[in-house]
mmCIF file as gemmi writes it, N, C-alpha and C atoms, coordinates in Angstrom:
data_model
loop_
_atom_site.group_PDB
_atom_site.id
_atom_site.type_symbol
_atom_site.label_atom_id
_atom_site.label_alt_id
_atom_site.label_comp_id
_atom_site.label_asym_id
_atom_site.label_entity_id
_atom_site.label_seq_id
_atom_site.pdbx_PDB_ins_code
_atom_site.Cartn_x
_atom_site.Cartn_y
_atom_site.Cartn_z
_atom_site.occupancy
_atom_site.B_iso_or_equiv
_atom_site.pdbx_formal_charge
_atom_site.auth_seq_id
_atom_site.auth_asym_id
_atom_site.pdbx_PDB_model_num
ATOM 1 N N . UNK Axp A 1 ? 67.102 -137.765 184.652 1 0 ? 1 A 1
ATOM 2 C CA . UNK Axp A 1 ? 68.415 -138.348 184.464 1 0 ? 1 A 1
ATOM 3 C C . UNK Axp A 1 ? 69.437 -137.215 184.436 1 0 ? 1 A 1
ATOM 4 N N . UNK Axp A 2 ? 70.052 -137.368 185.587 1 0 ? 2 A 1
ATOM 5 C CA . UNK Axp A 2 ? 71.762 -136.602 185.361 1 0 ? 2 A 1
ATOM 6 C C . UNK Axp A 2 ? 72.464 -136.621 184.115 1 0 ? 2 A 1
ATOM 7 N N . UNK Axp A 3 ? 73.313 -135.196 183.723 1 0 ? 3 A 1
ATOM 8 C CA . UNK Axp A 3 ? 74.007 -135.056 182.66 1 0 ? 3 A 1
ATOM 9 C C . UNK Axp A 3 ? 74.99 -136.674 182.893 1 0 ? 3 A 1
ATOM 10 N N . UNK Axp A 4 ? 75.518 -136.707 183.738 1 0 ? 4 A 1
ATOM 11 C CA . UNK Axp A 4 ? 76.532 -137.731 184.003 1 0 ? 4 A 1
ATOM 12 C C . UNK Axp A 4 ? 75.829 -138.948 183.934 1 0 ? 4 A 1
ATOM 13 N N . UNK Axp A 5 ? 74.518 -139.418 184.153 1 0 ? 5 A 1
ATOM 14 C CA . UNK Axp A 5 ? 73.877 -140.463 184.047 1 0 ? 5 A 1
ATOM 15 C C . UNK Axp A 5 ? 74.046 -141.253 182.358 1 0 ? 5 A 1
ATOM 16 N N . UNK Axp A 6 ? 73.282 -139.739 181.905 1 0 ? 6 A 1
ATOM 17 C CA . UNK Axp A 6 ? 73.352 -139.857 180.557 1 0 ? 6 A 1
ATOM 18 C C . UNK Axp A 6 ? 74.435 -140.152 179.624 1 0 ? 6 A 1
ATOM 19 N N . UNK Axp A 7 ? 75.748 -139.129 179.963 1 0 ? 7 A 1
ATOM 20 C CA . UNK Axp A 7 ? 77.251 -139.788 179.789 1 0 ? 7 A 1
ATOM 21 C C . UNK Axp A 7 ? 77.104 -141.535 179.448 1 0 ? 7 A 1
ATOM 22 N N . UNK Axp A 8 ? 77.39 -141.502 180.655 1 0 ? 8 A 1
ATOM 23 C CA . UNK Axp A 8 ? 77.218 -143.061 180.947 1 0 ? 8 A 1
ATOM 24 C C . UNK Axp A 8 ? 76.326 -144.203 180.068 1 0 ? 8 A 1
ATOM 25 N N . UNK Axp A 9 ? 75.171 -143.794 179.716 1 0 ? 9 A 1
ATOM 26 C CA . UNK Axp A 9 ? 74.653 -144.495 179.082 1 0 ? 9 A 1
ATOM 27 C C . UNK Axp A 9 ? 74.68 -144.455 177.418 1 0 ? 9 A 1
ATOM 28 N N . UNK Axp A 10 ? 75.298 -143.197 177.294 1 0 ? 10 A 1
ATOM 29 C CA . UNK Axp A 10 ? 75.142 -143.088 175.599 1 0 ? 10 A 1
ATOM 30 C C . UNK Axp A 10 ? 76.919 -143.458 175.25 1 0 ? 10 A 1
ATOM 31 N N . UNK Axp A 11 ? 77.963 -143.391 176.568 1 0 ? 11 A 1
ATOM 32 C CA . UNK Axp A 11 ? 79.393 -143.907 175.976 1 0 ? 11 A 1
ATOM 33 C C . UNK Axp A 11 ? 79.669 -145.127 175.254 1 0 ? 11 A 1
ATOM 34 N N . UNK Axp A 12 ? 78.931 -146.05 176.373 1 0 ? 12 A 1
ATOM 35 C CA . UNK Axp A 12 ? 79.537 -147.308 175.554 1 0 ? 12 A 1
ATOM 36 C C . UNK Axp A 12 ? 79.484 -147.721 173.912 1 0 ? 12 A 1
ATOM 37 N N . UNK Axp A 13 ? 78.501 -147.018 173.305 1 0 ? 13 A 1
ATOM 38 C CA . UNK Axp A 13 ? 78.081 -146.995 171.834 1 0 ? 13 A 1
ATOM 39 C C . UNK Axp A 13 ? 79.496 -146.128 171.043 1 0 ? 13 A 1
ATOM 40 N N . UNK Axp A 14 ? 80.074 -145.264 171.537 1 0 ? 14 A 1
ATOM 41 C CA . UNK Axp A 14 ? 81.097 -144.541 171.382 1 0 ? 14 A 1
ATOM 42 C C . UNK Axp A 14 ? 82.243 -144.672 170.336 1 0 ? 14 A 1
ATOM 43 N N . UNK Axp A 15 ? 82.174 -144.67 169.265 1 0 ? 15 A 1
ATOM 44 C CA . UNK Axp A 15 ? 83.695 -145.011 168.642 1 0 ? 15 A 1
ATOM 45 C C . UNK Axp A 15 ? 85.284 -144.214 169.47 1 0 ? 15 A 1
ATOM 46 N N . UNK Axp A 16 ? 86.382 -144.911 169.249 1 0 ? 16 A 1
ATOM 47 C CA . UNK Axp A 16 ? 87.343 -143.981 170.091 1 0 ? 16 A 1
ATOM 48 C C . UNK Axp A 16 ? 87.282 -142.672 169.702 1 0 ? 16 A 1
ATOM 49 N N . UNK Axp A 17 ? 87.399 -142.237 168.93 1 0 ? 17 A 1
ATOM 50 C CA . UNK Axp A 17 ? 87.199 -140.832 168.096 1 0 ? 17 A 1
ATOM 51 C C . UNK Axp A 17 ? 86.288 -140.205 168.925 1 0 ? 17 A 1
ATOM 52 N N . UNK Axp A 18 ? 84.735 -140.218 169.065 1 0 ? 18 A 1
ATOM 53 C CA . UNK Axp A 18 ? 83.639 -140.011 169.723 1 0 ? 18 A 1
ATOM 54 C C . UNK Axp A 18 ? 84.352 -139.49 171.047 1 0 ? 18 A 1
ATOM 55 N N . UNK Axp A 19 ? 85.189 -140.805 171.837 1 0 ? 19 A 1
ATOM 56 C CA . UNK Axp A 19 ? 85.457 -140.739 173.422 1 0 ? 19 A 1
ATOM 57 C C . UNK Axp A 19 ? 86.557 -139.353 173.329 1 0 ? 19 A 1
ATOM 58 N N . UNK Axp A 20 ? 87.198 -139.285 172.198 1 0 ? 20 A 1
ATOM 59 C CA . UNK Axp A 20 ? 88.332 -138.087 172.069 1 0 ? 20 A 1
ATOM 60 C C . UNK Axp A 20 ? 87.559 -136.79 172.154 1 0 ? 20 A 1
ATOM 61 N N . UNK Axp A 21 ? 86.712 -136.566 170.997 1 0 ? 21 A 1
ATOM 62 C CA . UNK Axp A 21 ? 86.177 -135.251 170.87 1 0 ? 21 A 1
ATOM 63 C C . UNK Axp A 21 ? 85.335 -134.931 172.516 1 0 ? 21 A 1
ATOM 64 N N . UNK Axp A 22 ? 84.759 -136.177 173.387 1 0 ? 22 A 1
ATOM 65 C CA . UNK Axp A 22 ? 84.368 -135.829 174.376 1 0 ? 22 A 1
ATOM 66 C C . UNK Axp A 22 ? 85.326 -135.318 175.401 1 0 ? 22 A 1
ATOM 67 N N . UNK Axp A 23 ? 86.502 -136.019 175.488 1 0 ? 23 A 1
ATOM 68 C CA . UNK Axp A 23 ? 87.079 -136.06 176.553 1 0 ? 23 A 1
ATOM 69 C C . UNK Axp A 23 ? 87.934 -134.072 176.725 1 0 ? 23 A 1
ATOM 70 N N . UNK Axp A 24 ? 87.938 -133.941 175.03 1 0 ? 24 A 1
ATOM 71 C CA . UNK Axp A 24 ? 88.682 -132.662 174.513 1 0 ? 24 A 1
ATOM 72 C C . UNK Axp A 24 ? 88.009 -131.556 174.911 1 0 ? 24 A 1
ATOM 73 N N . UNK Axp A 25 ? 86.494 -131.505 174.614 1 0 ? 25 A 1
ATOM 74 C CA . UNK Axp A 25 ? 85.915 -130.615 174.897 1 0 ? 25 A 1
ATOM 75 C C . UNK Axp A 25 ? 86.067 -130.122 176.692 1 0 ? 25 A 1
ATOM 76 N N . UNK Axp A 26 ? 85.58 -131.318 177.238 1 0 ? 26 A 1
ATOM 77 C CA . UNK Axp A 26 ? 85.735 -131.291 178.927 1 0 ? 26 A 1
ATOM 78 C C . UNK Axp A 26 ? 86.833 -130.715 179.214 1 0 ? 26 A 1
ATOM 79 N N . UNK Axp A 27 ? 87.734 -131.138 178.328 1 0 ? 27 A 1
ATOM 80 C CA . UNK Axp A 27 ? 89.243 -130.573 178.826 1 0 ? 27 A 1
ATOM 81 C C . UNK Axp A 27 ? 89.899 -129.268 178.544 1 0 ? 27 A 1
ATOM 82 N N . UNK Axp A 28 ? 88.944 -128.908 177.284 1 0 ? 28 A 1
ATOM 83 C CA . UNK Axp A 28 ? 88.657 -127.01 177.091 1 0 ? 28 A 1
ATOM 84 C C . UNK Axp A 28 ? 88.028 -126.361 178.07 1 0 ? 28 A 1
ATOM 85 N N . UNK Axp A 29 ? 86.653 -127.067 178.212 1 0 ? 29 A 1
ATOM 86 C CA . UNK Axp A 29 ? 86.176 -126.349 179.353 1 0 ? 29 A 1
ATOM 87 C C . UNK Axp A 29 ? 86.602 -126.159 180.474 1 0 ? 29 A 1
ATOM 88 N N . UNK Axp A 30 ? 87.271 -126.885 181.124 1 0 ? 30 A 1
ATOM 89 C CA . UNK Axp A 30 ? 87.91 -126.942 182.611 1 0 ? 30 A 1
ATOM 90 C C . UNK Axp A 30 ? 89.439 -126.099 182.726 1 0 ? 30 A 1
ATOM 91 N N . UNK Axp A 31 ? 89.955 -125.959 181.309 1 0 ? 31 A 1
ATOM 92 C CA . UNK Axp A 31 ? 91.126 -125.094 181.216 1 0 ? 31 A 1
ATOM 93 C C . UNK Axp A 31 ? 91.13 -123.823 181.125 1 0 ? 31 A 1
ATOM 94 N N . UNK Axp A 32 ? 89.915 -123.404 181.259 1 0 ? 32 A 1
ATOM 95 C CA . UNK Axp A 32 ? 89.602 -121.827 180.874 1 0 ? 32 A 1
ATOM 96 C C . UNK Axp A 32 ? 90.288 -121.293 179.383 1 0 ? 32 A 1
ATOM 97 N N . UNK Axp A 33 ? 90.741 -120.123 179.38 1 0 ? 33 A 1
ATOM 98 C CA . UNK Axp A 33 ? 90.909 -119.384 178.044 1 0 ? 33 A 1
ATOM 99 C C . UNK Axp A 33 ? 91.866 -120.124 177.21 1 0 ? 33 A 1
ATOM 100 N N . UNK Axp A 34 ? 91.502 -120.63 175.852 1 0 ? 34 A 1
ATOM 101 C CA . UNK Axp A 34 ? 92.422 -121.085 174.636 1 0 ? 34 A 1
ATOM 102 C C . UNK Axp A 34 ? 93.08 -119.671 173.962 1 0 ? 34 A 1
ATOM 103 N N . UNK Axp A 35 ? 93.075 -118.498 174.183 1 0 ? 35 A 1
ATOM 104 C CA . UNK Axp A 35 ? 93.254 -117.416 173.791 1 0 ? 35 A 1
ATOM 105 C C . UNK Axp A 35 ? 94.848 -117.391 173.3 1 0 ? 35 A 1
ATOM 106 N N . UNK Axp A 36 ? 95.235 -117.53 172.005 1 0 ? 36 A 1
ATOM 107 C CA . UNK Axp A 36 ? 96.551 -117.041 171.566 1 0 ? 36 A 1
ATOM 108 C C . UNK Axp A 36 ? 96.528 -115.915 170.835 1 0 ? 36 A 1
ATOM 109 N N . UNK Axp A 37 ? 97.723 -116.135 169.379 1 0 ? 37 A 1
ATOM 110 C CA . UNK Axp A 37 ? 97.509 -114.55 168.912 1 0 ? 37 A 1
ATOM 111 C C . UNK Axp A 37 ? 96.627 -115.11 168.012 1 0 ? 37 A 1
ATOM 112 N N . UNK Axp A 38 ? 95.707 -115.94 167.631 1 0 ? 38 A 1
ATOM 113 C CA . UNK Axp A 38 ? 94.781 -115.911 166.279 1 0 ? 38 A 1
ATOM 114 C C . UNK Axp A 38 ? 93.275 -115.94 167.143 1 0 ? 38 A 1
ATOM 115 N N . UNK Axp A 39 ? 93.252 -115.352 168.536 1 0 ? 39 A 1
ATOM 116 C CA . UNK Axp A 39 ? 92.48 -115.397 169.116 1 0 ? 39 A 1
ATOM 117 C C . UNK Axp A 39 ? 91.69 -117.214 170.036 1 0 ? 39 A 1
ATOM 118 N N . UNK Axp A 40 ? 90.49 -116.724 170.418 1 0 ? 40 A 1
ATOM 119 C CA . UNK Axp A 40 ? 89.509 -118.522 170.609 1 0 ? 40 A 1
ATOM 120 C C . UNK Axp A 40 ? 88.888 -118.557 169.772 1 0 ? 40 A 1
ATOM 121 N N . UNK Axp A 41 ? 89.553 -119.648 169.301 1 0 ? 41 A 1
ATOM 122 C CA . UNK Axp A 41 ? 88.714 -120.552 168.23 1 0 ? 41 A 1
ATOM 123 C C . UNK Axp A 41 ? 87.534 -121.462 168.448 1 0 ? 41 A 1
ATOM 124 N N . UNK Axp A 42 ? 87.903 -121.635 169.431 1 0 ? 42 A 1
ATOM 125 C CA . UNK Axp A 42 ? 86.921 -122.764 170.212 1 0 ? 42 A 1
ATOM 126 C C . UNK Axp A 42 ? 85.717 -122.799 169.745 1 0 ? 42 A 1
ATOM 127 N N . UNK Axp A 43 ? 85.403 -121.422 170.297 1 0 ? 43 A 1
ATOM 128 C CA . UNK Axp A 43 ? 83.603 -120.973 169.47 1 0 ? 43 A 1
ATOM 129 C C . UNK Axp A 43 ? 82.952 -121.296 168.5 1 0 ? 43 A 1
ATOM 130 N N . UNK Axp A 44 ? 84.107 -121.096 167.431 1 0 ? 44 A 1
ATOM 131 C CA . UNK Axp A 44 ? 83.949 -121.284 165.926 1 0 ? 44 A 1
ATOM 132 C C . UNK Axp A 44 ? 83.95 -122.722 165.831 1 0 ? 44 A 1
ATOM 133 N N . UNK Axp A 45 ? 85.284 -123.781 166.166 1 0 ? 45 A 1
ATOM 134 C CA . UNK Axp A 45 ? 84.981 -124.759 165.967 1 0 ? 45 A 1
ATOM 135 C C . UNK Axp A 45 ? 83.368 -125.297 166.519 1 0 ? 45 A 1
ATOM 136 N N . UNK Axp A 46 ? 83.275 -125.652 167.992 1 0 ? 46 A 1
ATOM 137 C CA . UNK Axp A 46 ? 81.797 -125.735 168.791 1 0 ? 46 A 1
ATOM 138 C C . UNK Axp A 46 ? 80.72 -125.893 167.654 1 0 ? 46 A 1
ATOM 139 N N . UNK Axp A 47 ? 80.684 -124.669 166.793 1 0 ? 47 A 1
ATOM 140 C CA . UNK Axp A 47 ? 79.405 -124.444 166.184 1 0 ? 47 A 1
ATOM 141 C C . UNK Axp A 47 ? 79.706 -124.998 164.351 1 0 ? 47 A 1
ATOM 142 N N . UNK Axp A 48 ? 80.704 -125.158 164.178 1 0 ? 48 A 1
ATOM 143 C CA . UNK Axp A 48 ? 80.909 -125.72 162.831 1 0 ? 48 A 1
ATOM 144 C C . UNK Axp A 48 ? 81.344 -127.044 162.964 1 0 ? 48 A 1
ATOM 145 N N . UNK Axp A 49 ? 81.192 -127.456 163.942 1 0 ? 49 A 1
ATOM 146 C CA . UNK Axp A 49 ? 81.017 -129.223 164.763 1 0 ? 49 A 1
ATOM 147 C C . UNK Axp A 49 ? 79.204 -129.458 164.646 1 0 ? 49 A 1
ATOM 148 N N . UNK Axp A 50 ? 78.768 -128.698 165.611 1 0 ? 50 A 1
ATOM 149 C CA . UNK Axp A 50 ? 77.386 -128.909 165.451 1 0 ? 50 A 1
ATOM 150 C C . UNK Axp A 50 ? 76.323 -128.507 164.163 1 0 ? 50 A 1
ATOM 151 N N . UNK Axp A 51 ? 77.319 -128.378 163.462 1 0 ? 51 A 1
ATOM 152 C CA . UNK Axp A 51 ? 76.181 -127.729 161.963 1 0 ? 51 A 1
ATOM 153 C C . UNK Axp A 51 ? 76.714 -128.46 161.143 1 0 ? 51 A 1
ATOM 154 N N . UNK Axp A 52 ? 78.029 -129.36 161.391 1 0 ? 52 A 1
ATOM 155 C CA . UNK Axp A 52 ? 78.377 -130.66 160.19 1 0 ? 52 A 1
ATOM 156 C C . UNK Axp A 52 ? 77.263 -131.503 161.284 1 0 ? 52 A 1
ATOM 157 N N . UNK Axp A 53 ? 77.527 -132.057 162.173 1 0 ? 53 A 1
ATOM 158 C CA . UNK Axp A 53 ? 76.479 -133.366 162.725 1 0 ? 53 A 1
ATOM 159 C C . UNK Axp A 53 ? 74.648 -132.788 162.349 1 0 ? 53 A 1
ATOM 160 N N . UNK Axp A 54 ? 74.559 -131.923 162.773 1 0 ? 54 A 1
ATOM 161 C CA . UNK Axp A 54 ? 73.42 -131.808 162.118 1 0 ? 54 A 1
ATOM 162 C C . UNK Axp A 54 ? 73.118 -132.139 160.884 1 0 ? 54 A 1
ATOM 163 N N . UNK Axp A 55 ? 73.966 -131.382 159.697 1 0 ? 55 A 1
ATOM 164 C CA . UNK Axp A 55 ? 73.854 -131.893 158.085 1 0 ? 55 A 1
ATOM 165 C C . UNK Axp A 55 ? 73.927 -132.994 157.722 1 0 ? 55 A 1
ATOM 166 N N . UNK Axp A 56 ? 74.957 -134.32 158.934 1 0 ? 56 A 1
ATOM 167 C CA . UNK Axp A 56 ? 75.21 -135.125 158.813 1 0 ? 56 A 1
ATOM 168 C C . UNK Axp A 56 ? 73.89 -136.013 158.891 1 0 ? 56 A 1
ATOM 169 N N . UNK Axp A 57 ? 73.46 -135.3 160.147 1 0 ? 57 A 1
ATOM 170 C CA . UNK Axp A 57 ? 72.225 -136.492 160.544 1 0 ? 57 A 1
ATOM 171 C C . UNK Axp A 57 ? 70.84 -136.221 159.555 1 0 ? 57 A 1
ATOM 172 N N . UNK Axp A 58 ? 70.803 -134.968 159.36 1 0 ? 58 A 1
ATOM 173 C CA . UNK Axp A 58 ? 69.546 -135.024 158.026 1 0 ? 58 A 1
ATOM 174 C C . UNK Axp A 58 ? 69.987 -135.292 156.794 1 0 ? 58 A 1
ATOM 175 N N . UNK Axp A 59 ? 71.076 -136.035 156.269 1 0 ? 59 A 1
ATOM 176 C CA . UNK Axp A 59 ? 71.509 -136.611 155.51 1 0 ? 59 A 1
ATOM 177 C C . UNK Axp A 59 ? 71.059 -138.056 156.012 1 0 ? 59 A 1
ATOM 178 N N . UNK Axp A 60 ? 71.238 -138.396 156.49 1 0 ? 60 A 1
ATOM 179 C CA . UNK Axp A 60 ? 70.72 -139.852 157.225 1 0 ? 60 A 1
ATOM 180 C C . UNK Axp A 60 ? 70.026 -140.057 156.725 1 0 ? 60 A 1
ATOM 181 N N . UNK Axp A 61 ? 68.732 -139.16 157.551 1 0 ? 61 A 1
ATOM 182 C CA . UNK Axp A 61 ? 67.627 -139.424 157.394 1 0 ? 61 A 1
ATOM 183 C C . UNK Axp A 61 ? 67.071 -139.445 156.237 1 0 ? 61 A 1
ATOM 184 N N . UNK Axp A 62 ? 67.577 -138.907 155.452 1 0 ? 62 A 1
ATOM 185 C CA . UNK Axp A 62 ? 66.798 -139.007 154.081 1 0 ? 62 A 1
ATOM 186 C C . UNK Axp A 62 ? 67.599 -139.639 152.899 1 0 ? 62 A 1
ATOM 187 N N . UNK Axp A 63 ? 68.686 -140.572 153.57 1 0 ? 63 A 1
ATOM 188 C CA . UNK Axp A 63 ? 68.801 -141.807 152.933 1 0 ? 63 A 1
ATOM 189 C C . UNK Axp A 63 ? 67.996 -142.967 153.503 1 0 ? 63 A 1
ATOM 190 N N . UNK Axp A 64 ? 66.946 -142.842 154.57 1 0 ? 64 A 1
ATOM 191 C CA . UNK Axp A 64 ? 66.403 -143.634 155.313 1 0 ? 64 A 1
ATOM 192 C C . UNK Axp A 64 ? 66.836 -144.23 156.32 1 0 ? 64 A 1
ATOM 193 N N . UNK Axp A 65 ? 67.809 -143.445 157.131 1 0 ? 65 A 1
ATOM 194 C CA . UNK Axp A 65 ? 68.865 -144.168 158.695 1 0 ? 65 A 1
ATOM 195 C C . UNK Axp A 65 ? 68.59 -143.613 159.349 1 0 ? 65 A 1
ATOM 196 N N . UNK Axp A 66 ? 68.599 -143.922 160.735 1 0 ? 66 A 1
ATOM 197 C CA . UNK Axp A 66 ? 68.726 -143.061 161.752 1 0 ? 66 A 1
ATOM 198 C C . UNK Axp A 66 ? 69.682 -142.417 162.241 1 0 ? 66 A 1
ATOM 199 N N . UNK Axp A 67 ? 70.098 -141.276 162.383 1 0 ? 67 A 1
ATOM 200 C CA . UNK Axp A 67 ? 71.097 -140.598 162.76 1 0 ? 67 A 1
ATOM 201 C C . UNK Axp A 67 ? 72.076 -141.421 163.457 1 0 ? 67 A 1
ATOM 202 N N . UNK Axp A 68 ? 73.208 -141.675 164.257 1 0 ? 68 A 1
ATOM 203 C CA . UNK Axp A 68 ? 73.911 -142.364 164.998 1 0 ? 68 A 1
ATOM 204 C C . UNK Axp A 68 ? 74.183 -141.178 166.318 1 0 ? 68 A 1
């Protein structure tokens, strides 16, 4: 399955929020450098995005849910 396949099949579940943070990222990536004077942040956010959803989702789980 194509990245874009996959898109497709995991959007419709999507809250609007969800469709934002997707659409934002794509739209970092394709703009090249965020570089001002406090430097790219980007990075930093990226990885303190993926280490709250992570905490988020083993929190889930061990209230007994499945991640979303």
């Amino acid at each position: 399955m194509t990245a874009k396949e996959q898109l497709l099949q995991e959007a419709p579940g999507w809250s609007e929020q969800d469709a934002e943070v997707a659409l934002r990222a794509v739209q970092r990536e394709h703009a090249g450098s965020d570089t001002d004077e406090w430097g790219n942040v980007s990075n930093v956010h990226d990885v303190a995005f993926g280490e709250t959803m992570q905490r988020l989702a083993k929190e889930e789980r061990a209230a007994g849910h499945e991640p979303w």
